[in-house]
C-alpha angles and dihedrals in degrees: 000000000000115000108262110274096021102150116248145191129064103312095035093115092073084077104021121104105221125193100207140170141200127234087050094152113125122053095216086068086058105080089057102046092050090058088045092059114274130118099176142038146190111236115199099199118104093181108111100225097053093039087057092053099054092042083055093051090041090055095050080048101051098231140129141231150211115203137152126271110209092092100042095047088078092054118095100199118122085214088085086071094060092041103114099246130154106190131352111249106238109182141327129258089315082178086071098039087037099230105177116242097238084057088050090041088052100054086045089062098046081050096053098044086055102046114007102171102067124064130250130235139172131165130245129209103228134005099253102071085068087095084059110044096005094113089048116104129345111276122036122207133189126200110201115165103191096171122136104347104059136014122295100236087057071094092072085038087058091044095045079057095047095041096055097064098026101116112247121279093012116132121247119199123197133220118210127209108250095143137077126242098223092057085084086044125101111174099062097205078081101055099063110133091015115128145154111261118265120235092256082055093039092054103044089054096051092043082038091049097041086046089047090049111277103149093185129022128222116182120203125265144337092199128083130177089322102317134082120254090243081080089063100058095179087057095044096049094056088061114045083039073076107036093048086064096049094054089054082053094036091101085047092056096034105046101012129113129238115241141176115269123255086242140064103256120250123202094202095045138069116320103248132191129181134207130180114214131163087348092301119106108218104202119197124203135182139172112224088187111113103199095019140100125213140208115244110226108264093229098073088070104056101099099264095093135052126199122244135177078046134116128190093262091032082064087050100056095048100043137062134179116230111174095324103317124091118230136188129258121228116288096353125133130214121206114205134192132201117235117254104219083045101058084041094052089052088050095060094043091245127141107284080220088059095047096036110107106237097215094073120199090193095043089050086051090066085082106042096086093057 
């Protein structure tokens, strides 16, 4: 079942926050992903029948998708308007397979004059072509697979590009890297050093794409050398280990309201973003160094906050002490609540010592690291 106030009907995924991935092809594949985190896919298949299929399974799923339109515009059935999708797939990466933007432009229209009620969508290669093809369509998406070749957080600096020329209001959805390099290489003198991203890495590109403005994650992709990824259980685990996550923080990207942080911003320090939702602040926090650690704001630890989306060893691994203050490890991410009792208590004008619950989670998580 869909999460209560996920926006619905045809258009609905202009302000819903989907977690999607690619290599979606076969229904039986549907059930699984759905409890690992996932509520939409990209099907590849542009054959009716199985199309059909998958849009059937998505629907007693209760999951969306995202497929390509060329095939089934030459299909008559009304049953396409029940199909579950989401936006129509228009091209991809035409950047890289320089596909000119009157052409693009082009296969949107046909599209539209064919279905005009669902939005339109298509990924681009890098953030800077969104100056080309950015006012086509509805929803814009980038794929950028940093690992292992560049630094993780080149995803923000592809987003900064794409954000810069996106017109105003339009949705942009990221791809995240779940998926090895050498997997598309054949000679394997040519795959040293290649490798699939591992969950640390995961997780900081899907925080440091939402806090950038990703407003929906796809994650490729589900197939791998034939297989699925769910025959490769360490992989696959790496990756729903994430998404899982997102989907608990999905109402918090998707209806939540953007707020100041509890903490002067520092430039220099960790990159912080802040969300209300359901009277809690949900403040995320990540560190883009790659070799540096940084100190985590003091005021996360003064009782008001508790820390979630973090295990014992997860806090282990994040956090070091360094002469009495906690700092960040590289490329990891921190997830922080607001107490409860605390935002109540401010809300009533009384003392923050007074509302402020006396058997303290993040206080506790000060000693986890030791």
């Amino acid at each position: 079942m869909a999460c209560a106030g996920t926006p619905r009907g045809p258009k609905a995924a202009l302000t819903r926050f989907p977690i999607g991935i690619y290599g979606g092809n076969d229904p039986k594949h549907l059930a699984r992903l759905k409890s690992d985190g996932f509520d939409s896919f990209h099907c590849s298949w542009k054959d009716f029948d199985r199309l059909a299929a998958m849009a059937k399974e998505a629907k007693h799923q209760g999951m969306r998708m995202i497929i390509s339109p060329d095939e089934i515009r030459r299909k008559a059935s009304s049953h396409i308007q029940e199909w579950p999708v989401d936006a129509w797939y228009l091209f991809d990466e035409p950047d890289v397979h320089r596909l000119s933007s009157a052409t693009l432009q082009g296969i949107s229209e046909q599209t539209r004059s064919w279905d005009p009620e669902r939005p339109q969508t298509f990924v681009i290669g890098q953030g800077s072509p969104t100056n080309v093809y950015g006012r086509i369509g509805d929803i814009l998406m980038m794929d950028w697979y940093p690992v292992p070749h560049r630094a993780p957080d080149s995803v923000a600096d592809q987003i900064d590009l794409l954000m810069k020329t996106l017109p105003k209001g339009k949705p942009f959805w990221m791809v995240i890297q779940a998926y090895d390099w050498a997997d598309e290489i054949k000679d394997p003198t040519k795959i040293k050093g290649l490798r699939f991203p591992n969950r640390h890495e995961i997780r900081f590109m899907s925080y440091i794409a939402v806090m950038h403005g990703a407003r929906g994650l796809f994650y490729c992709t589900l197939l791998k050398k034939g297989k699925t990824l769910f025959e490769y259980p360490e992989l696959w685990q790496e990756v729903s280990v994430v998404t899982r996550e997102i989907r608990d923080m999905r109402p918090v990207f998707e209806r939540g309201k953007r707020v100041r942080l509890p903490f002067p911003p520092n430039p220099d320090g960790v990159e912080a973003k802040a969300w209300r939702y359901k009277n809690r602040d949900h403040v995320i926090i990540l560190n883009r160094k790659a070799t540096v650690y940084q100190k985590v704001p003091e005021e996360l630890f003064n009782g008001l906050w508790q820390p979630i989306h973090c295990a014992k060893n997860n806090c282990r691994e994040a956090l070091s002490s360094f002469y009495g203050a906690w700092y960040l490890r590289p490329y990891h991410v921190m997830v922080f609540k607001s107490r409860l009792n605390w935002f109540r208590g401010l809300s009533r004008g009384l003392p923050i010592a007074t509302s402020c619950d006396q058997d303290d989670t993040l206080t506790r998580s000060r000693h986890l690291v030791k």
